[in-house]
N, C-alpha and C positions, 0 to 999 in steps of 0.2 A: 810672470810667465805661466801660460798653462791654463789661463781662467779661460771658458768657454762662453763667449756672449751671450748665448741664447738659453747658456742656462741660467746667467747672471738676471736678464729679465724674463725667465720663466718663460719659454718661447720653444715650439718646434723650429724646425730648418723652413718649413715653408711657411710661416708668419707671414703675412702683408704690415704694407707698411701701414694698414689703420691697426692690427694689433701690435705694431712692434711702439706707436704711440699711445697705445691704451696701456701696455703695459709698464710703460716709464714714467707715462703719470701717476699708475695707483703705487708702483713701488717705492719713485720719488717721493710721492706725501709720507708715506709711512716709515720711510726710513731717511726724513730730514734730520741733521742731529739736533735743531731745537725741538723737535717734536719727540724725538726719540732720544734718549739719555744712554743707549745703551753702551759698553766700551767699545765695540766692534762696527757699532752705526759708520761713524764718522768715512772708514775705509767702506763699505757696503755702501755710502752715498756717492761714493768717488766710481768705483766700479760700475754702477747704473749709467753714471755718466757716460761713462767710458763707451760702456757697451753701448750705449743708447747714439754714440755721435757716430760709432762705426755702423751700424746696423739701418740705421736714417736715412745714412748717402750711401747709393747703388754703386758707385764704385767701388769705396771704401769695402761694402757688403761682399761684392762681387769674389775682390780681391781674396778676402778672408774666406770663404765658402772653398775657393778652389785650394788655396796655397795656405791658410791657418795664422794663426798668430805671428807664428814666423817668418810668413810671405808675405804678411802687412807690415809687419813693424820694421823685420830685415831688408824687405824689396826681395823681386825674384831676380838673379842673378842673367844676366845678358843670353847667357846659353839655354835658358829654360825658358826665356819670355818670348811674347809675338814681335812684330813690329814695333810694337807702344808697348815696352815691358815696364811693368811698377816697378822701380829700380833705387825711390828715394827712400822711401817707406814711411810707416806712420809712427808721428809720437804724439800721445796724451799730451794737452796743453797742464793738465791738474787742474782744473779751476771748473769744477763741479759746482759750485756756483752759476757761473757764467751759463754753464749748461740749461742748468736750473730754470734761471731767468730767461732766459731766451724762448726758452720750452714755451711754459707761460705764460707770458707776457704781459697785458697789463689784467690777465686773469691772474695771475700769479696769487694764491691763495696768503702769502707771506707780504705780500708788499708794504704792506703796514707796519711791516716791523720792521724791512728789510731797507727799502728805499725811499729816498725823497722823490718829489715829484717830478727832479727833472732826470729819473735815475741812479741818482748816485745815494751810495750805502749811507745809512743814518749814523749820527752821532754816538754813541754807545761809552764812551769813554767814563762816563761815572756813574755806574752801576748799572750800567745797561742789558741789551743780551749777553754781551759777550763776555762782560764779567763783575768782576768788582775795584776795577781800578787799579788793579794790579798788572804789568805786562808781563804775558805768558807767550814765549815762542811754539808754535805750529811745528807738528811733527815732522819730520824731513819727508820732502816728495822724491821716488824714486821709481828711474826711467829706464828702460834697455837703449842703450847704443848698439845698433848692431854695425860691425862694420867687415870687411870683406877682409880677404887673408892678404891681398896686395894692400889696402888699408895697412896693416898690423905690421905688412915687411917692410913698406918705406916708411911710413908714417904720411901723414896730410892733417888737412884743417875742416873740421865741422864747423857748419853755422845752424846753430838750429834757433825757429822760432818759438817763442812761448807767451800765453798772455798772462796777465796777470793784475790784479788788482792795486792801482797805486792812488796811495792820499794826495790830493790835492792840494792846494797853496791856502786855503784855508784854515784847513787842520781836522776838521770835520767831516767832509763828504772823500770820495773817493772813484777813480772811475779805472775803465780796463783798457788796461792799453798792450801794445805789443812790444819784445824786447827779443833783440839777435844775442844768442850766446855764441861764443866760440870755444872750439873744444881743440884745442894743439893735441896730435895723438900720436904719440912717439913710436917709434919701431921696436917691435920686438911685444908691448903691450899686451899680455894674457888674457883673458874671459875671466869677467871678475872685478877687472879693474875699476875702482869709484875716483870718479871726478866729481868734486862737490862745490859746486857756488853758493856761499853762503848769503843767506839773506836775500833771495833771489825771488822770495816766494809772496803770497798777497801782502798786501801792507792793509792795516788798521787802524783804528784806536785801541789799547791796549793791547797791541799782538806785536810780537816781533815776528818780523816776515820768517817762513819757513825755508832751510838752506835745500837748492835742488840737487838731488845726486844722480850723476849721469853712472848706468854700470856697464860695462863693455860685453856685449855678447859677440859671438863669430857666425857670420854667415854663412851659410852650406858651399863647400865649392866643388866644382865639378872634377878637379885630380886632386886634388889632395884632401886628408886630415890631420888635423894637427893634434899634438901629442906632449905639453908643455913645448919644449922649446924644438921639439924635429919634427918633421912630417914626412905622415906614411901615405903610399903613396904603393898602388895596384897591377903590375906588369900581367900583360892576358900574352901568354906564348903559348906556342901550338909544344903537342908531346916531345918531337923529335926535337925542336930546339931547347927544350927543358933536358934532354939528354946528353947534344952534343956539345952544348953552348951556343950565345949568341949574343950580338949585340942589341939594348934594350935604350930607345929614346927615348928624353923626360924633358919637358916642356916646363923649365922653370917657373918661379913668380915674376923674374923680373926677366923674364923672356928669351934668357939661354937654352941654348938646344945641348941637354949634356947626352956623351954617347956612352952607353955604362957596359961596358962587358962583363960578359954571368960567364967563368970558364968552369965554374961546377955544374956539378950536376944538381937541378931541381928538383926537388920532392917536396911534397905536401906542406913540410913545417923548414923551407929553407928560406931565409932572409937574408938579403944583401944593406949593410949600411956604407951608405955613401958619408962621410964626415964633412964635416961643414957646407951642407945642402938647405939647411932646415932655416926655422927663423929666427930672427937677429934675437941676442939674450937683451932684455933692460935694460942691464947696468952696465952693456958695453956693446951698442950695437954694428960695430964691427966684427965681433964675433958671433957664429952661429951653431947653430942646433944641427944635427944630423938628419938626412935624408934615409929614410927606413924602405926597404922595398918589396914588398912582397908577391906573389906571385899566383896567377891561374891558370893553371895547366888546361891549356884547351886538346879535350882529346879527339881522335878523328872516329866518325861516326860509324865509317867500316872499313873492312881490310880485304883487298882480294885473296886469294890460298896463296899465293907466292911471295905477297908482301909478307905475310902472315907467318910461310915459310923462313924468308928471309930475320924475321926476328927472333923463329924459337931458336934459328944456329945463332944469332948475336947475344939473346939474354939467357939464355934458357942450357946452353952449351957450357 
């Protein structure tokens, strides 16, 4: 979270798309991790990628220029989008590789080392590039799930795709093919949460595939925020119903209309908690979080002399 595309390949906001290719070329060569040894390469190759598959395709671009990393990867939510709102959003496949090669193609400056001629990765298994014969598992890939706060209250099922490098029946070459993960996402679920498939990740000669981790992020919603297990949650009353009382409607997650009456009086620092309003806990999603409520006192813009009158005998007496 948080990387900037267009810093990642060194790029103002209005780049075209021949420098946003010029610049994935010179940084990819330079910061391939055969070329470059350094400990930080490896992730700095993967992020070019990244940036470079977003930035490429004008949707993708589009999407991120208006709404950010979060309105790509999360999707913009129904309420904030047009007609055709991004709603699924984006995830890194990992295989900066794949990127690589494609980029290139049969200019691919690496091909020699990389592929055989119909494609697929070379043999390397005894002292090759990739090592000395020994299997070394790939560091874990790790992905934001974003998913929405009805997401997290009922739960439901992800399918995401991903590609990935798999060995062939040979033993030898290898080729990329596509694979559906599912993600069972339970109620109650916090930001944070890792879901991890192991062994999910390219396959080799001497590599043990790298395990993917899914981490759960929350999508922005338009009434609520959440708050571990309650959510807070914004009432706009006018002054005189901040004074006299009133009834206050809230449009639950799962579609209740609850009717809350305020029979205090409002001021600045008053909150109302509703009990078991909020979201389902973990380890027991029958039970829930609290509903927090706070408050905007909307005040009125002017007063005639007699309204005016009428309050200094009511507050002010």
């Amino acid at each position: 979270m948080g990387q900037d595309y267009y810093v990642v390949l060194e790029l103002n906001r209005t780049a075209k798309d021949a420098d946003i290719k010029k610049a994935y070329r010179k940084l990819a060569l330079k910061n391939h991790p055969l070329k470059n040894k350094e400990p930080w390469v490896p992730d700095k190759f993967r992020q070019l990628a990244e940036a470079y598959e977003v930035l490429s395709d004008p949707v993708k671009r589009a999407i991120y220029d208006k709404f950010g990393e979060e309105g790509l990867k999360g999707g913009i939510p129904l309420e904030f989008g047009s007609e055709n709102p991004w709603s699924v959003g984006y995830v890194f496949h990992g295989n900066a590789e794949k990127v690589f090669k494609e980029f290139f193609g049969g200019d691919n400056p690496f091909s020699a080392e990389f592929f055989t001629p119909d494609g697929s990765e070379v043999n390397t298994a005894f002292g090759g590039l990739r090592g000395k014969g020994v299997a070394k598992q790939d560091p874990p890939i790790e992905r934001d799930l974003y998913l929405s706060l009805e997401d997290l209250f009922y739960g439901c099922t992800k399918k995401i795709k991903i590609s990935r490098r798999v060995m062939n029946e040979d033993g030898h070459t290898s080729t990329i093919r596509d694979k559906i993960l599912t993600i069972d996402v339970q109620p109650g679920w916090k930001p944070g949460t890792r879901i991890t498939f192991q062994k999910e990740g390219d396959q080799g000669p001497n590599i043990i595939p790298a395990d993917i981790i899914f981490i759960v992020r929350e999508k922005l919603h338009p009434r609520f925020k959440r708050e571990d297990d309650n959510l807070l949650y914004v009432a706009t009353i006018p002054l005189g119903k901040a004074l006299i009382g009133c009834t206050v409607d809230v449009r639950t997650l799962d579609d209740r209309l609850l009717n809350i009456p305020i029979n205090d009086i409002v001021h600045p620092k008053y909150f109302k908690i509703v009990p078991g309003e909020g979201m389902p806990l973990p380890s027991d999603p029958t039970c829930k979080g609290d509903l927090i409520m706070f408050f905007d006192i909307r005040f009125p813009e002017r007063l005639t002399p007699a309204k005016k009158q009428l309050l200094r005998q009511a507050l002010l007496t």
